[in-house]
Each structure stands twice: as C-alpha cells, then as structure tokens.
N, C-alpha and C positions, 0 to 999 in steps of 0.2 A: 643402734646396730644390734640385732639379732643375729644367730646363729642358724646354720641351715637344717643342723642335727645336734646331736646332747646324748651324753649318758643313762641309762636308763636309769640313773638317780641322778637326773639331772647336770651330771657332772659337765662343765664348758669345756675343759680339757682331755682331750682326743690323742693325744700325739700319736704319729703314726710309728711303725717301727718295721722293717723290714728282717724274716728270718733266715737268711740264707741258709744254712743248714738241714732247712725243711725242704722236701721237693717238689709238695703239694699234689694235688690229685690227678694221678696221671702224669704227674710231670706240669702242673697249671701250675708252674712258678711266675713273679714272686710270691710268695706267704706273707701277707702284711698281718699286723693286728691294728687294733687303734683305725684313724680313719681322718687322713691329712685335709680331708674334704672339711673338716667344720671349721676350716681358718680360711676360708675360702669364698671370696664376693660371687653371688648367685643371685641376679637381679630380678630372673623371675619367681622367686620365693616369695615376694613381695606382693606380686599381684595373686600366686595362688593362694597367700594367706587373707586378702584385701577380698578375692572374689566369694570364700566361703563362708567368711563374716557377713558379706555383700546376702549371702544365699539365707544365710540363718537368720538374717531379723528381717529379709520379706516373709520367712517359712516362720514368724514369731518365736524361732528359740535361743534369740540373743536377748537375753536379761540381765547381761552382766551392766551397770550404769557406769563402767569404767573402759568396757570396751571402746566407743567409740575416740574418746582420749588416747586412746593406743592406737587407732587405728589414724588419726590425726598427724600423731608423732610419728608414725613411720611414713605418712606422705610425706611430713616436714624431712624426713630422712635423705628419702628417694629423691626429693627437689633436690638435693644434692649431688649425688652419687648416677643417679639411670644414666647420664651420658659417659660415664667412665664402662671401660672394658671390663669383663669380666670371665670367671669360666665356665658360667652356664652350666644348662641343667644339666649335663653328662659329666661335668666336675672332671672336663678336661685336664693333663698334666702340661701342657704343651706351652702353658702361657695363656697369659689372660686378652680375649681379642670383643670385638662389638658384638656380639652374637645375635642376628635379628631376632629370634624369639626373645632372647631376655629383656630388646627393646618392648616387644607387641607385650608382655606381662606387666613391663613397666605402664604402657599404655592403659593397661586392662588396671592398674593398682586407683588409679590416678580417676579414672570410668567409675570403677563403683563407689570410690569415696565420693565424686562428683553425685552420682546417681543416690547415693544413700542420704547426704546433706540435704540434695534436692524433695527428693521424697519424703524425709521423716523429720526435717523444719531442723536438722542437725548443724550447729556452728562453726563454719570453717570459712576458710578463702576460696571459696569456691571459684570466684573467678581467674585468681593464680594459678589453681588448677583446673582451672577447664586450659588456660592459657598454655599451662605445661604438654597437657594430653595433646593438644593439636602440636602444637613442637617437635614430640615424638611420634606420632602420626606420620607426620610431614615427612620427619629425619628418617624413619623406616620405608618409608615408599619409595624416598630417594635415594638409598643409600644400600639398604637390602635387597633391591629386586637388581634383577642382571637382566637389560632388555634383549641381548643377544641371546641368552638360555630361554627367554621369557617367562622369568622363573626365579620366585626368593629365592636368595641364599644362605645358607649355614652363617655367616658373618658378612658386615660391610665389605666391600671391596673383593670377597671372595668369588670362586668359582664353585664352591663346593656346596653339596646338597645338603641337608638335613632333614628327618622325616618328624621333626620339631614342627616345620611346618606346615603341617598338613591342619594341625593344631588354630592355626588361623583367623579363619572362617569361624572357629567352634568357640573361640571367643567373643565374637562382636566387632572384629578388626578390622575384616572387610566382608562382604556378602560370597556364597559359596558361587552366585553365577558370575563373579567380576574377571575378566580374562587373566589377574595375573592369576588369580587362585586357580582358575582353569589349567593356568600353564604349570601352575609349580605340582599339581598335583599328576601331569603328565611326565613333568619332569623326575619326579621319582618315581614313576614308576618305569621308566629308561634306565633311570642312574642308582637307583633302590632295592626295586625287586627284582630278588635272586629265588629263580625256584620257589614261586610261588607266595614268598615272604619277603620282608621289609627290615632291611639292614639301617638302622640310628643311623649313619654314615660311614662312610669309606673309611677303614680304619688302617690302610697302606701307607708305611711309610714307619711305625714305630709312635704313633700317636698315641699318645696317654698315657704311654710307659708300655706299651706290651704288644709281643710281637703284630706283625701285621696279621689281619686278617680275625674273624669271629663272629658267633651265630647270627642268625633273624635274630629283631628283637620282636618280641609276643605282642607287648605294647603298640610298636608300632604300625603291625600289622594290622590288630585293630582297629587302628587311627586312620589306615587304607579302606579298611570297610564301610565306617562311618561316611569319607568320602565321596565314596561310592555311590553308597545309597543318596547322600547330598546332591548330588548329579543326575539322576534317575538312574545311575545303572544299577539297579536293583537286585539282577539276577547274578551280578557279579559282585556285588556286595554280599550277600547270600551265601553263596560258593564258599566266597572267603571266612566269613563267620563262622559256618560249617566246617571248615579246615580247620579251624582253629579249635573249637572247640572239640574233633576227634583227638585232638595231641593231649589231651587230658588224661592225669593217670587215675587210678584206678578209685581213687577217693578224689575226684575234681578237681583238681592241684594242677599249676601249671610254673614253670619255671621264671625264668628272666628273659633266658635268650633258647632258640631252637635249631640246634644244627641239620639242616634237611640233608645234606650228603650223608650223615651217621646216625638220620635219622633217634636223635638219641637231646635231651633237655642238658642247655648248658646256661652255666651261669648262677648267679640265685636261686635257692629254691627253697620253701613254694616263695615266689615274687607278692608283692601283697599290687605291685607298678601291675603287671600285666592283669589281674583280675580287678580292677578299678579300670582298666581300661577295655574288658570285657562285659562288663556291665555299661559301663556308656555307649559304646555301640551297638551291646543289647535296648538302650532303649531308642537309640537314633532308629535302627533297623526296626521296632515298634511303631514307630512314628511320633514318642512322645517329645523328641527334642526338638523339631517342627515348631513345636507352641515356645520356645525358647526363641529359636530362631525368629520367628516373627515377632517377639516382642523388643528384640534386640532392634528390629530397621532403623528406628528411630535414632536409637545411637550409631548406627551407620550414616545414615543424612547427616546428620550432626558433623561427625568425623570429619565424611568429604567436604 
C-alpha cells in the first residue's frame, strides 16, 4: 500500500485539522491544515505511477534494477483492491463509490505492467494480468457507461458526469472515434461547459464538504481541447487553447480553478495540475500525440 501524498520530509502522517476560528480568504472557509486526503484509497494513483515508469524505460531512463519489483508488488496489490470503491482522483469527502476513471487507471496499471514484461523479457504472471485487465475492461464498459446518456459516468450505477473522462481515449482505453467516447464527450459539453469552460463535476448538493457550486477547472478545460482536436474540430480546439492560455498572469502562472463570472483565478495557485495539463494539449494540438495514439491500436484490438 502506498500513499497518494507524503510530507515534504516524507512524513506518512497528514492529519487533518480544521480552524474554525479562521475565516479564510474572503470568507473560503473551512481553513483546514494537514490533508485527510493521504489516508485515503485512490485507485487511479496506481496506474499514473505504473504508466510513467511504463514511459521512462521505453524513453531508457529507468535504471533503477529494483524498480521493476515494485512495480510487480503493486500489481500483486491492485489484484486485490481495483474492484473495491474508492474516492478517486478529486479525493471526494462524500464517501467512497466505483468511480469509472479509477477503474480505466486500474486498467491502464495492469496494460503497462503487461506491456513492459512483454517488451523487455520482464518476469511476472503475465497472463493473470492480461486476465485481470480484460475483467476491468469488461466491468467498466458495462457498468460505467449509461446507454440512455450515451455517455460514461462519474461512477457505476450513477447518472452524473465527470470531465475524468474525457481522459479515456488518451489512455489507450478505448479509441477517440468509438461512439461511446463520441457520446461522453458530447455529454459534457451539455452537462460541463459553463461559459466557455469545463466544471470537474456538478458540485450541488454540499459535496465534498463545501458549499455548492465552484470554478472551471483549467485542467479540465484543457482535456476539452485535446478532444477536440482528437475529433477533427480543430478550430475549436484552438479557440479553446487560446482562451486558456490568455487567463495567464503576468509571469505564465495559472491557477487550479477559473471563475468566468468574477473573471478572477480560484482555487490553488500556481496549480502545477492545470500546467501538466497545458502542456499535453499543447502537444496533442501539435500533432505529436498522434504517434502515441497509433501506437497504442494494438492495445485497443487486444482490449475489444
């Protein structure tokens, strides 16, 4: 078991604490310190750490002879735990539910351990985990997608969006022309964009602890661009990039989230999330994730 975050001396222990006394900025109560988030199951942690290890010994700068042992043990991990609920990447307060992205990461952990054994004569069950991956494959298409939305959803059984999954596609999970990807990315931009930008999800109702309602998120918006352009709408992928990229202050910095009514950055800031994710849409809008995309088909055929 690994943790999702750590001390900046490594410390495991986070405890959260809330100040009431404080009013926070503007009145952005509560004031927490600490960060309840690192006692917390986050499934797709799993495959973002699995896919970058995945990325550095094809790119040759995995030389550690212990990494791949680690990266073993945490598939022997995830064979356990991917079908349990979780709180997913927004490190919901609501309670822990299926969250289909944390399945498609678990999918993706499972892909490049398979992919990396394959490739570099690496020793593992490869076939328990090819076995696994198709399992959750399977479990997320049938469980994740809502055929009356025509469109994944934020979790199993749910009705609600998530701009999680626009994310999809950009793993290897399913191909950008496949109709449900078509549909989900219709679907948020119905259920999503507000004024031009891309809300994480509907936050009505007191979810996650804090009142309803709160910015674009920058990230996500980005993630509408890249689709964009995966679609051919190029000129509207464009646009969007453009937009984003004028919200920049005066040294290149951009926040977490963007309130367009107040016109004004909220949220973290600078976000280190929303400039990672300015950069991959700068290269999607390039054309260099193209050469990704195609290399990936093959693990699509596979999948189906």
């Amino acid at each position: 078991q690994v943790q999702i975050m750590y001390g900046i001396a490594g410390e495991r222990q986070l405890a959260e604490t809330t100040l009431p006394w404080l009013p926070g900025y503007q009145g952005a109560a509560p004031v927490r310190i600490g960060n309840a988030a690192a006692s917390q199951l986050q499934l797709d942690v799993y495959g973002e750490v699995m896919d970058a290890l995945h990325q550095a010994r094809a790119a040759k700068l995995l030389t550690n002879p212990q990494s791949w042992s680690l990266q073993a043990a945490m598939l022997e991990h995830l064979e356990a735990v991917w079908h349990e609920p979780d709180e997913g990447m927004w490190e919901t307060r609501d309670g822990r539910q299926h969250f289909t992205f944390s399945k498609v990461m678990a999918w993706v952990a499972f892909d490049r351990g398979i992919r990396d054994a394959e490739a570099h004569g690496l020793h593992g069950p490869v076939e328990r985990w090819r076995s696994v991956r198709d399992t959750i494959h399977q479990t997320v298409c049938r469980d994740g997608f809502d055929a009356g939305l025509g469109s994944f959803v934020q979790g199993f059984g749910s009705d609600k969006l998530d701009a999680t999954l626009l994310l999809i596609p950009f793993v290897g999970f399913l191909p950008h022309e496949d109709p449900r990807i078509q549909g989900t990315v219709a679907a948020i931009e119905r259920g999503l964009l507000v004024d031009g930008f891309v809300l994480r999800y509907r936050t009505e109702g007191g979810v996650d602890g804090l009142p309803g309602g709160e910015g674009a998120f920058l990230a996500c918006s980005f993630w509408l661009a890249q689709a964009w352009f995966m679609q051919g709408r190029h000129d509207d992928a464009r646009a969007l990039f453009e937009r984003l990229l004028a919200l920049r202050n005066d040294v290149g910095l951009l926040s977490e989230e963007y309130d367009p009514q107040a016109r004004r950055f909220t949220g973290n800031f600078p976000q280190a999330f929303s400039h990672v994710a300015l950069v991959t849409a700068a290269l999607t809008l390039a054309g260099e994730a193209q050469d990704r995309t195609r290399a990936m088909e093959p693990v699509r055929k596979a999948a189906e």
